[in-house]
PyMOL Python script that loads the backbone (N, CA, C, O; Angstrom):
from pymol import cmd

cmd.read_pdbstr("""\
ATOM      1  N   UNK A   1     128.603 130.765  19.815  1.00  0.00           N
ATOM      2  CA  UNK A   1     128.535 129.820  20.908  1.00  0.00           C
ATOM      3  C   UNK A   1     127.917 128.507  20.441  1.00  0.00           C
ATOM      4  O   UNK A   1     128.539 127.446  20.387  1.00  0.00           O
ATOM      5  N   UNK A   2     126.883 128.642  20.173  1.00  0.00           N
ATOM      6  CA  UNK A   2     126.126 127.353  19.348  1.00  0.00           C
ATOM      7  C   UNK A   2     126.870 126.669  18.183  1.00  0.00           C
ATOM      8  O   UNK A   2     126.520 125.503  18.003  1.00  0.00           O
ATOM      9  N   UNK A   3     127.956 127.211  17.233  1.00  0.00           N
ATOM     10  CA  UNK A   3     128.892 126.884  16.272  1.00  0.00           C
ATOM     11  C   UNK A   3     129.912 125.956  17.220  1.00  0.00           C
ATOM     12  O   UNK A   3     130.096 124.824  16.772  1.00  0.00           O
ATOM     13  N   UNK A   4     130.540 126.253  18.362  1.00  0.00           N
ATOM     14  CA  UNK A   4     131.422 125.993  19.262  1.00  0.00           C
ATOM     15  C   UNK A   4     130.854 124.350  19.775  1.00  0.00           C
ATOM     16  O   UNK A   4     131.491 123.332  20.045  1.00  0.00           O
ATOM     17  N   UNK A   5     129.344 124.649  19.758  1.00  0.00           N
ATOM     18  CA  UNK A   5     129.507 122.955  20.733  1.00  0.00           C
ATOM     19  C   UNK A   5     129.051 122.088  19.632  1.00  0.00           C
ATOM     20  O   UNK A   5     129.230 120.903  19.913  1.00  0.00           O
ATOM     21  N   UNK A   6     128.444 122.308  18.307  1.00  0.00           N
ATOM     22  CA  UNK A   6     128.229 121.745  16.981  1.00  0.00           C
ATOM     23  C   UNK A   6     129.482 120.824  16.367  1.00  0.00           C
ATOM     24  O   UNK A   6     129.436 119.982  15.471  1.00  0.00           O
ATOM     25  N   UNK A   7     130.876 121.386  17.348  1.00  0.00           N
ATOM     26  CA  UNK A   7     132.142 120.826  16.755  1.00  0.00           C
ATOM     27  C   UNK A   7     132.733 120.185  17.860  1.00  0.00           C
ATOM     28  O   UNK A   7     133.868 119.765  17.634  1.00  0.00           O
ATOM     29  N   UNK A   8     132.182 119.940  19.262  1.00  0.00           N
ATOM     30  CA  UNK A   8     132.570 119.326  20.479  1.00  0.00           C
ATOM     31  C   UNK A   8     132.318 117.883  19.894  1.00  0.00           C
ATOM     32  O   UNK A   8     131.374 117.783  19.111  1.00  0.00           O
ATOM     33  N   UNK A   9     133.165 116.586  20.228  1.00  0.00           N
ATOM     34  CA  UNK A   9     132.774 115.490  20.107  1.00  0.00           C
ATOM     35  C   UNK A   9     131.921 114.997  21.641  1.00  0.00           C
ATOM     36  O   UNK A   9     131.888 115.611  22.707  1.00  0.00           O
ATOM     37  N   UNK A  10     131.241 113.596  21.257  1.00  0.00           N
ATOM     38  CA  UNK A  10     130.838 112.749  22.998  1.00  0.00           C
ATOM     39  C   UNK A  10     132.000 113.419  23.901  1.00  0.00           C
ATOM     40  O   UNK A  10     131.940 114.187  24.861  1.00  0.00           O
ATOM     41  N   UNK A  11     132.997 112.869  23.267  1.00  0.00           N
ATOM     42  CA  UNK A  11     134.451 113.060  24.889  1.00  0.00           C
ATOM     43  C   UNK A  11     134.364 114.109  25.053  1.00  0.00           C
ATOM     44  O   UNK A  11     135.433 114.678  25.272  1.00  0.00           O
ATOM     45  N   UNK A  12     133.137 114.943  25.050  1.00  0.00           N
ATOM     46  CA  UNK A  12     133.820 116.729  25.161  1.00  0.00           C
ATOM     47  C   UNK A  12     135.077 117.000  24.843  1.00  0.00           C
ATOM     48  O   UNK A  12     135.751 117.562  25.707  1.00  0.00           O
ATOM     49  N   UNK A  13     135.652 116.699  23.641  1.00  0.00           N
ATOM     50  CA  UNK A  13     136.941 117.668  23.233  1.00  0.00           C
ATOM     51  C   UNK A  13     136.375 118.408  21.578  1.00  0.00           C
ATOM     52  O   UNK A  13     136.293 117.796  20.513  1.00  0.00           O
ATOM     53  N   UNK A  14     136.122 119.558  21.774  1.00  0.00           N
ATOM     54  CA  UNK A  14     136.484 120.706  20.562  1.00  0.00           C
ATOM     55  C   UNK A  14     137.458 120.042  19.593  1.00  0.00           C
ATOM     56  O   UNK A  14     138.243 119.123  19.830  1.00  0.00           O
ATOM     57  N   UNK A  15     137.224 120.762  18.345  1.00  0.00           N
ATOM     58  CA  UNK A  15     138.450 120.540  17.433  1.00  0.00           C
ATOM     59  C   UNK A  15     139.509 121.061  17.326  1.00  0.00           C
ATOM     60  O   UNK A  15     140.538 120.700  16.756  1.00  0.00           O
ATOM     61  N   UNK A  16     139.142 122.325  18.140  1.00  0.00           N
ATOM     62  CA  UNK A  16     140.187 123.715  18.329  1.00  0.00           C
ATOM     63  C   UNK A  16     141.492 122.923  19.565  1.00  0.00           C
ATOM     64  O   UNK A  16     142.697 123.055  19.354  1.00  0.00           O
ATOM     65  N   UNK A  17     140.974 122.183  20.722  1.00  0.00           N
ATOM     66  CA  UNK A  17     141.456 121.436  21.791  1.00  0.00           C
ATOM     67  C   UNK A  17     142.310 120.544  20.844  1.00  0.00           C
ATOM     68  O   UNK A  17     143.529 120.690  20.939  1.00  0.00           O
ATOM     69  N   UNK A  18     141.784 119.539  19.842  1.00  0.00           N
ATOM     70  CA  UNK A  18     142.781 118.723  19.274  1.00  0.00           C
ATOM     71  C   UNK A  18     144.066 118.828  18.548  1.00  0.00           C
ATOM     72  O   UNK A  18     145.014 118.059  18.390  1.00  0.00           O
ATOM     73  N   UNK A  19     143.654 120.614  17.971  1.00  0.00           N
ATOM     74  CA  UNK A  19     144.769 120.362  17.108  1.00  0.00           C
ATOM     75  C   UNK A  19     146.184 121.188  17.802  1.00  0.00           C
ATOM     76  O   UNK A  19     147.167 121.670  17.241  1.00  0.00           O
ATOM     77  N   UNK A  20     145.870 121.125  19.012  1.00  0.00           N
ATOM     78  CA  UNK A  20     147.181 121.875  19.903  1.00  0.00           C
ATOM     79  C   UNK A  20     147.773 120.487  20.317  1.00  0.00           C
ATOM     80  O   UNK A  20     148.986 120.305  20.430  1.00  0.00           O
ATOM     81  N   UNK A  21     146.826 119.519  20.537  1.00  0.00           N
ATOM     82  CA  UNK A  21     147.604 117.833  21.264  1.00  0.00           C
ATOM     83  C   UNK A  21     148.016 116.661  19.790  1.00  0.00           C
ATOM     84  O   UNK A  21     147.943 115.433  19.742  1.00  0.00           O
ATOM     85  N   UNK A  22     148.395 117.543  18.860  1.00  0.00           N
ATOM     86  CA  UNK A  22     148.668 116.442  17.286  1.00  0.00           C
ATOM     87  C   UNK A  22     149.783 115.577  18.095  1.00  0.00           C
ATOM     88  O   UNK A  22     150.297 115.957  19.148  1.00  0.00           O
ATOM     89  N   UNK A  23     150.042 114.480  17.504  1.00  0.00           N
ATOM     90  CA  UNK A  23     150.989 113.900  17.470  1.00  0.00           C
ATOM     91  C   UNK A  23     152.451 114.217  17.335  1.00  0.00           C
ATOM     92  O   UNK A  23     152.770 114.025  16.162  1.00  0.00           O
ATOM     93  N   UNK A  24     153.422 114.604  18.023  1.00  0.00           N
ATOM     94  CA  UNK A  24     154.782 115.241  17.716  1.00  0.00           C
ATOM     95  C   UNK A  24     155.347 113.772  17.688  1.00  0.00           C
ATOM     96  O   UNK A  24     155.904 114.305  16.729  1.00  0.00           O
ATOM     97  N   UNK A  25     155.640 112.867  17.741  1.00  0.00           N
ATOM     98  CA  UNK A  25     156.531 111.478  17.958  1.00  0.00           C
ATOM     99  C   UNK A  25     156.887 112.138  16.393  1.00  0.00           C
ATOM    100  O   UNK A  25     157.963 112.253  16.981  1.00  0.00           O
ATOM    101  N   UNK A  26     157.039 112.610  15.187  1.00  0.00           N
ATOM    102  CA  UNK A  26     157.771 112.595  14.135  1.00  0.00           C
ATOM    103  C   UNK A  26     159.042 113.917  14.606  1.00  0.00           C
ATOM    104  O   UNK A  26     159.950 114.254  13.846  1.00  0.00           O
ATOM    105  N   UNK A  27     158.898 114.294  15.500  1.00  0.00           N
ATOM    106  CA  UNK A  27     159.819 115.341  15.932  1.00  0.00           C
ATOM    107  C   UNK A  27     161.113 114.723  16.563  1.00  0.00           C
ATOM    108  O   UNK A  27     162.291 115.010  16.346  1.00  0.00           O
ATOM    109  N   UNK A  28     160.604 113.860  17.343  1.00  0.00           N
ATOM    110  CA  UNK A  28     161.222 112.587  18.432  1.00  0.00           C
ATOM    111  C   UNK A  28     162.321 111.503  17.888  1.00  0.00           C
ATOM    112  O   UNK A  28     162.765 110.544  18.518  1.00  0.00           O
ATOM    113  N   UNK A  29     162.577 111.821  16.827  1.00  0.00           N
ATOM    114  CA  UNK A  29     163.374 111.072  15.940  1.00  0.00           C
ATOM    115  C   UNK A  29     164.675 111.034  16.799  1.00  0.00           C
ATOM    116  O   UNK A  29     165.052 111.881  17.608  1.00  0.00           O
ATOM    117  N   UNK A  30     165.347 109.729  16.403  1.00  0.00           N
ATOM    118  CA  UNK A  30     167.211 109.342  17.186  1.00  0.00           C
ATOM    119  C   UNK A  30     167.890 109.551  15.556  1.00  0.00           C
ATOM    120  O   UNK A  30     167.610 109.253  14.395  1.00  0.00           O
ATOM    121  N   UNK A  31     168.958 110.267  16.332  1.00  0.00           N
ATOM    122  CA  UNK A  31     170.164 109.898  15.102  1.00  0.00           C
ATOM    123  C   UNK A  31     170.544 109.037  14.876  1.00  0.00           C
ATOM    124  O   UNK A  31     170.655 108.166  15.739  1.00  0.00           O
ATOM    125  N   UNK A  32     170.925 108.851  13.637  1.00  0.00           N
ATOM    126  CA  UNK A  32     171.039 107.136  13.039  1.00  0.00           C
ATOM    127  C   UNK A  32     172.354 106.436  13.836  1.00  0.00           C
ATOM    128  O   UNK A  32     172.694 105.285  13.560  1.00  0.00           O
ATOM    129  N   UNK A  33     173.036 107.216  14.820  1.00  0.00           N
ATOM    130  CA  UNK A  33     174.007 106.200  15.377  1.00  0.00           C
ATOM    131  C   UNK A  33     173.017 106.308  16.581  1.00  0.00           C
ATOM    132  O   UNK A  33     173.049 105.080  16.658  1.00  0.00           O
ATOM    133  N   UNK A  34     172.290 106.608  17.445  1.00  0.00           N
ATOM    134  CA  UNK A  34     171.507 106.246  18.872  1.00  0.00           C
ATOM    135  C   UNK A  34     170.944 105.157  17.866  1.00  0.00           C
ATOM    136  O   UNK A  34     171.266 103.970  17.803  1.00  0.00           O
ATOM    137  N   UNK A  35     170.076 105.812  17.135  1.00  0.00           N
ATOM    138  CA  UNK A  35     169.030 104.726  17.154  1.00  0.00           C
ATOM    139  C   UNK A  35     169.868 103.149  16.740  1.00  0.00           C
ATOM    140  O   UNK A  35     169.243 102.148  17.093  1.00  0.00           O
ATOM    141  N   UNK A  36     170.872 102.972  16.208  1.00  0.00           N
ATOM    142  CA  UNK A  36     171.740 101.795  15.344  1.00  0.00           C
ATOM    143  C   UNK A  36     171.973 101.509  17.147  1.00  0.00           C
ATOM    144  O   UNK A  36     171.326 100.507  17.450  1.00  0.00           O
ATOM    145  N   UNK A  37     172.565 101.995  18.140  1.00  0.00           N
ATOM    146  CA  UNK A  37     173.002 101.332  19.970  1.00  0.00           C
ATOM    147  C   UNK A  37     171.619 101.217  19.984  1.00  0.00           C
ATOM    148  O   UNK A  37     171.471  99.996  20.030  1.00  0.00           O
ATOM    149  N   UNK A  38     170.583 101.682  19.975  1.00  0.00           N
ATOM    150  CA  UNK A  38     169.133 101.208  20.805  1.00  0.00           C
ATOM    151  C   UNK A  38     168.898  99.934  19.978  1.00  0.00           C
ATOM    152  O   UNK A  38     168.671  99.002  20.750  1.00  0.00           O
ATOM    153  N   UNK A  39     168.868  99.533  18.621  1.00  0.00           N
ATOM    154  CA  UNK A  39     168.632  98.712  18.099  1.00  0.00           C
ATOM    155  C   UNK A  39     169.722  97.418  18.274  1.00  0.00           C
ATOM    156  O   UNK A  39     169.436  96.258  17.979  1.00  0.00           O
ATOM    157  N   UNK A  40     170.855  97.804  18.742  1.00  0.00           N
ATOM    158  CA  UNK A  40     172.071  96.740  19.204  1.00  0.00           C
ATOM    159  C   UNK A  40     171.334  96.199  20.526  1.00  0.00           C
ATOM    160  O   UNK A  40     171.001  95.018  20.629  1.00  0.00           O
ATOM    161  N   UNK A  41     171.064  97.333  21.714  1.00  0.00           N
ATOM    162  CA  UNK A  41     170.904  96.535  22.879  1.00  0.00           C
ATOM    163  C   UNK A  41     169.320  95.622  22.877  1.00  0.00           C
ATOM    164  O   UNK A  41     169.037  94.604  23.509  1.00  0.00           O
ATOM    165  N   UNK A  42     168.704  96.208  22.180  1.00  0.00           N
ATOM    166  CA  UNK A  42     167.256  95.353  22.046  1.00  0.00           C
ATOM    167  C   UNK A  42     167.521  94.135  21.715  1.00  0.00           C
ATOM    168  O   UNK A  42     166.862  93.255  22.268  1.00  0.00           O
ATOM    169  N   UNK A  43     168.670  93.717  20.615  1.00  0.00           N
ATOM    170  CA  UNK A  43     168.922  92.304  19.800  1.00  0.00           C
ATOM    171  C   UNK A  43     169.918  91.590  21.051  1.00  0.00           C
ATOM    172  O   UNK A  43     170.345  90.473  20.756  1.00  0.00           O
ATOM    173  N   UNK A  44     170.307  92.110  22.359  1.00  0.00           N
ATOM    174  CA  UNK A  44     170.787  91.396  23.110  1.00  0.00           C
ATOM    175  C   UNK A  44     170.399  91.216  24.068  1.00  0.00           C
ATOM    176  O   UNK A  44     169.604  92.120  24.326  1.00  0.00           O
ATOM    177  N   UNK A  45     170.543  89.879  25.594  1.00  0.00           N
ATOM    178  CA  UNK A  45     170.215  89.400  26.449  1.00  0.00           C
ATOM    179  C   UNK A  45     168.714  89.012  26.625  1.00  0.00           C
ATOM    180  O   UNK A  45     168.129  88.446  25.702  1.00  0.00           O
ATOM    181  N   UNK A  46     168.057  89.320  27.844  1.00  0.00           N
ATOM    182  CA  UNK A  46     166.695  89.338  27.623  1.00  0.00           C
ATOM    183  C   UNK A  46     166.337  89.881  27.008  1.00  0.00           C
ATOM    184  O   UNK A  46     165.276  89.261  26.941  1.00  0.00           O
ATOM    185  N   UNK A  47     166.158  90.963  26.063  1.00  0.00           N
ATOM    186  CA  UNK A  47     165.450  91.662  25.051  1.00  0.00           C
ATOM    187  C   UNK A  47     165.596  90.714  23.667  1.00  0.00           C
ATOM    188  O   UNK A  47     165.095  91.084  22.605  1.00  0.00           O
ATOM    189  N   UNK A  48     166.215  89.658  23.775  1.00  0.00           N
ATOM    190  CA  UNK A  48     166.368  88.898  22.169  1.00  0.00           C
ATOM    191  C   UNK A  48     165.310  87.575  22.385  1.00  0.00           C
ATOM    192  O   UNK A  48     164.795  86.950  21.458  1.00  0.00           O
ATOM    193  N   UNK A  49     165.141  87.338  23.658  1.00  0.00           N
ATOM    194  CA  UNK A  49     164.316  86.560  24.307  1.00  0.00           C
ATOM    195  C   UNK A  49     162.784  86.301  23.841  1.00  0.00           C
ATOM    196  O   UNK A  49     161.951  86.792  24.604  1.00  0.00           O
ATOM    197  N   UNK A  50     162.234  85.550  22.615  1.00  0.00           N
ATOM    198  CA  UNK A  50     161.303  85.633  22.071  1.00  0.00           C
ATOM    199  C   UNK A  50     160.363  84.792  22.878  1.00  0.00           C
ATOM    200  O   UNK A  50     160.704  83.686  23.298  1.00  0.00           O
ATOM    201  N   UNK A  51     158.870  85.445  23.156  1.00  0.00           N
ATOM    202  CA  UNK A  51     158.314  84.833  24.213  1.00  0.00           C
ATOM    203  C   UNK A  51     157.204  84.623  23.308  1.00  0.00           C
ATOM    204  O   UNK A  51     157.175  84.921  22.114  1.00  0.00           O
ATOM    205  N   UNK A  52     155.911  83.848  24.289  1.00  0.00           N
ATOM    206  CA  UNK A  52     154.647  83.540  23.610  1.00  0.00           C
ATOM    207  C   UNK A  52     153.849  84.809  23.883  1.00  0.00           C
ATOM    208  O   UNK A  52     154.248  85.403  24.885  1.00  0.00           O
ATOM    209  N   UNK A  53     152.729  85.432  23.191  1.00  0.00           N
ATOM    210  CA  UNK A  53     152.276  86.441  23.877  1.00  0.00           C
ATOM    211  C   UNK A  53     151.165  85.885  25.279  1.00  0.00           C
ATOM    212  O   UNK A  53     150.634  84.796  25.499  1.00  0.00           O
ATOM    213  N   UNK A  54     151.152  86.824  25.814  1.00  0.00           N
ATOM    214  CA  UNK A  54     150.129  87.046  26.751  1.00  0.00           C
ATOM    215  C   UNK A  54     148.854  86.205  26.782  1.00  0.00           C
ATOM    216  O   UNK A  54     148.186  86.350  25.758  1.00  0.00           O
ATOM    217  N   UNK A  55     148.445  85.540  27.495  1.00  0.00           N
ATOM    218  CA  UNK A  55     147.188  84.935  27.318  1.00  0.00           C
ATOM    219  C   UNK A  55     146.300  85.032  28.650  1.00  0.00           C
ATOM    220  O   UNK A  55     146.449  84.136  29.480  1.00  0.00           O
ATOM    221  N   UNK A  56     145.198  86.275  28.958  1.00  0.00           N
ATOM    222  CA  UNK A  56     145.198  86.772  30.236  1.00  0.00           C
ATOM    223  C   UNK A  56     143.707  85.215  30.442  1.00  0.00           C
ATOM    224  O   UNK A  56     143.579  84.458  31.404  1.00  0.00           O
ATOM    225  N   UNK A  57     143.167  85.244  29.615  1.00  0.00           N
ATOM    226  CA  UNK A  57     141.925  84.420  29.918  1.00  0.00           C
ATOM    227  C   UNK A  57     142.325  83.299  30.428  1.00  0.00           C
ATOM    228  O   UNK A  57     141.682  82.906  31.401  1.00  0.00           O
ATOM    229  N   UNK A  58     143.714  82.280  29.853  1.00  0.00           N
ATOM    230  CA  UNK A  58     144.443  81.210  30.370  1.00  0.00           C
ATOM    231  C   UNK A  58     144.404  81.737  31.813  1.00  0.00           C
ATOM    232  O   UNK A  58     143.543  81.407  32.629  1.00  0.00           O
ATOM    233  N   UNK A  59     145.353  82.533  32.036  1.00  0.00           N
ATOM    234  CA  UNK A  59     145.535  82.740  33.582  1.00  0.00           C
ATOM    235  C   UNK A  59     144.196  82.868  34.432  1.00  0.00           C
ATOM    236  O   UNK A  59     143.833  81.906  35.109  1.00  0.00           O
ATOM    237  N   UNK A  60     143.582  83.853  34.409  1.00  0.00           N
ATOM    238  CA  UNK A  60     141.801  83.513  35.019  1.00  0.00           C
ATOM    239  C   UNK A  60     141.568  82.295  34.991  1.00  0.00           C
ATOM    240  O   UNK A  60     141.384  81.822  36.113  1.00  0.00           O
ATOM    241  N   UNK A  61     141.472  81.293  33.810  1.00  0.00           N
ATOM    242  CA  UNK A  61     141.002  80.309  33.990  1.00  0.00           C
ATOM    243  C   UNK A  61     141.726  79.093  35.056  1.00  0.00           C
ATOM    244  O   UNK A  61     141.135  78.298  35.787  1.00  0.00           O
ATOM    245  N   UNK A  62     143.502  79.307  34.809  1.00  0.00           N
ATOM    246  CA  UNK A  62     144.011  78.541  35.989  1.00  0.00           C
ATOM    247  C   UNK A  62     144.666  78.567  37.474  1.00  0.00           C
ATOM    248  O   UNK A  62     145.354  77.810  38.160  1.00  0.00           O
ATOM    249  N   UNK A  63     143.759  80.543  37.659  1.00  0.00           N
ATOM    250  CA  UNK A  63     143.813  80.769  38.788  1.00  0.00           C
ATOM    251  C   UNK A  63     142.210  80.663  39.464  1.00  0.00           C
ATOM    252  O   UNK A  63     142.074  80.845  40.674  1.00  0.00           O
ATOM    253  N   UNK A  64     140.903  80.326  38.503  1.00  0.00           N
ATOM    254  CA  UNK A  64     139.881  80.166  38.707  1.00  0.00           C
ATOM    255  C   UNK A  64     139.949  78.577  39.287  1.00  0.00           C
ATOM    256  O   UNK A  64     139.587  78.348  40.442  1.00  0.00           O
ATOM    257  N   UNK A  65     140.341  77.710  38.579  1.00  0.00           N
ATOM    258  CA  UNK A  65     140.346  76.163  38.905  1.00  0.00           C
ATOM    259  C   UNK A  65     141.382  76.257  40.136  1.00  0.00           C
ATOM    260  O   UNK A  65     140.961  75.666  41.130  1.00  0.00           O
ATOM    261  N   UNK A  66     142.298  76.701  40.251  1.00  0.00           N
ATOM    262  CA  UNK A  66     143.169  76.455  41.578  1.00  0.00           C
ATOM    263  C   UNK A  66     142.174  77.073  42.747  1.00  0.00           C
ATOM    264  O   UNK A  66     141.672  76.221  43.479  1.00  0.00           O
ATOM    265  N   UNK A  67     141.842  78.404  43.002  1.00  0.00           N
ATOM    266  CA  UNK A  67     140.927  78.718  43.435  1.00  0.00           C
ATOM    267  C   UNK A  67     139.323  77.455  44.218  1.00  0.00           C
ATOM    268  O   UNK A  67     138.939  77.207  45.361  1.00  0.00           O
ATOM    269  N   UNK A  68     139.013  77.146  43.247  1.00  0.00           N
ATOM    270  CA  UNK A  68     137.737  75.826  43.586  1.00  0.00           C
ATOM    271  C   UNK A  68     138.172  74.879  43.897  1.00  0.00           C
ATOM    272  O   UNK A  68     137.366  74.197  44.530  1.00  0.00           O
ATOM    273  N   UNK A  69     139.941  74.059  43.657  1.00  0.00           N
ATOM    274  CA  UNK A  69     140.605  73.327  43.930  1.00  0.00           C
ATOM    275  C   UNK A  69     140.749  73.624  45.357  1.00  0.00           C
ATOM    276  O   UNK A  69     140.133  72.869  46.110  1.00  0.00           O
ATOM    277  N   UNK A  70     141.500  74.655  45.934  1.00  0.00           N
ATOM    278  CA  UNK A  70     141.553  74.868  46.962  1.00  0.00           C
ATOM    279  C   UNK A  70     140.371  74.283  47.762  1.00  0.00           C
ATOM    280  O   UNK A  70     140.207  73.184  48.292  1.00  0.00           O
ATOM    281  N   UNK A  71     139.565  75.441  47.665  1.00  0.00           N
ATOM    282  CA  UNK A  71     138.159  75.716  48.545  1.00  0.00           C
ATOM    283  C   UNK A  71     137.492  74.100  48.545  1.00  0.00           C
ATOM    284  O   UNK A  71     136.703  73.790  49.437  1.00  0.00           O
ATOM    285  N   UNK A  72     137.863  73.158  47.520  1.00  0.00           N
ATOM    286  CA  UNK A  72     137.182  71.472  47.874  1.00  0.00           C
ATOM    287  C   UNK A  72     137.901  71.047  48.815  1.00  0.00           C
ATOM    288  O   UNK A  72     137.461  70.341  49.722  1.00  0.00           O
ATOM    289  N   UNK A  73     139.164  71.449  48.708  1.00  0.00           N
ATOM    290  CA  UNK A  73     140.311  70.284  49.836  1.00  0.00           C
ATOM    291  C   UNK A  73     140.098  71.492  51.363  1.00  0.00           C
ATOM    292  O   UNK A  73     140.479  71.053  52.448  1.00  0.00           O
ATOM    293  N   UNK A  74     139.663  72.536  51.324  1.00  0.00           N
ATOM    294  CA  UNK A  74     139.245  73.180  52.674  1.00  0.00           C
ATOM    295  C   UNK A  74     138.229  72.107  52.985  1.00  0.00           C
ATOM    296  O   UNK A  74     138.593  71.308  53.848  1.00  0.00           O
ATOM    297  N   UNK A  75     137.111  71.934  52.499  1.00  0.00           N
ATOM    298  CA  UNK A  75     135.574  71.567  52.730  1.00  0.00           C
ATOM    299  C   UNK A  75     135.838  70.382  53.502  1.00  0.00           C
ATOM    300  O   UNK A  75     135.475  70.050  54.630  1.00  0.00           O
ATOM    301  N   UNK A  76     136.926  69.528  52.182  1.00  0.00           N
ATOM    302  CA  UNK A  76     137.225  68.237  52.593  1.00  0.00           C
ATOM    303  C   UNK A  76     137.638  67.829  53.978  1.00  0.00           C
ATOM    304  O   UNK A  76     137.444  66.836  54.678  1.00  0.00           O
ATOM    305  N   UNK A  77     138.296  68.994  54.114  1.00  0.00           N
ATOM    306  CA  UNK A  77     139.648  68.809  55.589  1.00  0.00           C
ATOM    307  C   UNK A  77     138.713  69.186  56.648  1.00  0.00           C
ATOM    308  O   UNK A  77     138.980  68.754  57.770  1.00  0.00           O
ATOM    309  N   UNK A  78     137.414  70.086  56.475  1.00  0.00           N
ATOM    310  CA  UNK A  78     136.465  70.262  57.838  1.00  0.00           C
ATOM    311  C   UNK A  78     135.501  69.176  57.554  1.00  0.00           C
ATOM    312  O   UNK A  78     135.286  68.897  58.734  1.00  0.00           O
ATOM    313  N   UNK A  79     134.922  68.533  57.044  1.00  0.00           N
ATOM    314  CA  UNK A  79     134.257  67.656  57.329  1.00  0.00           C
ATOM    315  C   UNK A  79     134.841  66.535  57.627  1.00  0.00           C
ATOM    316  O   UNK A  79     134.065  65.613  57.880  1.00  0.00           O
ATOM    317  N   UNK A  80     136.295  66.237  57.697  1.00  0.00           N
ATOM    318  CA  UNK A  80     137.029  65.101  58.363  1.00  0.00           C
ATOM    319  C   UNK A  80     137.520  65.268  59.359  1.00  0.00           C
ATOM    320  O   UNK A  80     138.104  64.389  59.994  1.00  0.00           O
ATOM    321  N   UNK A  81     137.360  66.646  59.766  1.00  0.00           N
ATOM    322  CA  UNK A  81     137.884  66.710  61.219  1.00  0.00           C
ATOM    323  C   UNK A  81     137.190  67.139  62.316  1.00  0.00           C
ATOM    324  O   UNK A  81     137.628  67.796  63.260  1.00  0.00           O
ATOM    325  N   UNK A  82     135.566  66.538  62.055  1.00  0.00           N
ATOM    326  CA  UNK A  82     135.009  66.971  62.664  1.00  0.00           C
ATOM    327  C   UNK A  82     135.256  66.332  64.011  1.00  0.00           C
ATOM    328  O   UNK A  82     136.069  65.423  64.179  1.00  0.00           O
ATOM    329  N   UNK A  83     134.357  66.967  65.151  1.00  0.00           N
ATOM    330  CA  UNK A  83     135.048  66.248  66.675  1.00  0.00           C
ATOM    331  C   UNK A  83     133.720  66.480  67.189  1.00  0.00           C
ATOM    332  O   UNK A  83     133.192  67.591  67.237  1.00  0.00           O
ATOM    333  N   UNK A  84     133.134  65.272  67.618  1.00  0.00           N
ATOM    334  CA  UNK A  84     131.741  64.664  68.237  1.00  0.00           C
ATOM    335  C   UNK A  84     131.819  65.556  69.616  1.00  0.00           C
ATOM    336  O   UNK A  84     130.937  65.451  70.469  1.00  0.00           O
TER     337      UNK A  84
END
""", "prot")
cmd.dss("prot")
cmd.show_as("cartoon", "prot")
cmd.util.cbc("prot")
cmd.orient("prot")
């Protein structure tokens, strides 16, 4: 019992647990004519479509400024419409 948790990692998984979940993707293999059509339709339409990657901090940052943009032209629009 004491041998058993000596080989548990932090994540609580055993070593005995890991080696039933190995990696099979080398099993998963396409025959060389699928895989030659999967590799045809990827090189066409939107999939040939080379983009910029991802830039999530850009977006925060120019949904952060639209955001405070907003909320000034609210402020703006109640303190000009105020009514005595």
């Amino acid at each position: 019992m004491g041998g058993e948790y000596a080989k548990c990692s932090p994540p609580f998984f055993c070593e005995s647990e890991l080696k039933d979940e190995q990696d099979k993707s080398y099993e998963n293999r396409l025959y060389p004519e699928d895989q030659a059509k999967v590799d045809a339709f990827n090189q066409r339409g939107v999939n040939s479509v080379k983009r910029k990657p991802f830039r999530p901090f850009l977006m925060m940052g120019l949904l952060i400024l639209v955001v405070i943009g907003l909320g000034t032209l609210s402020q703006l629009l109640a303190r000009l419409a105020v009514v005595n």
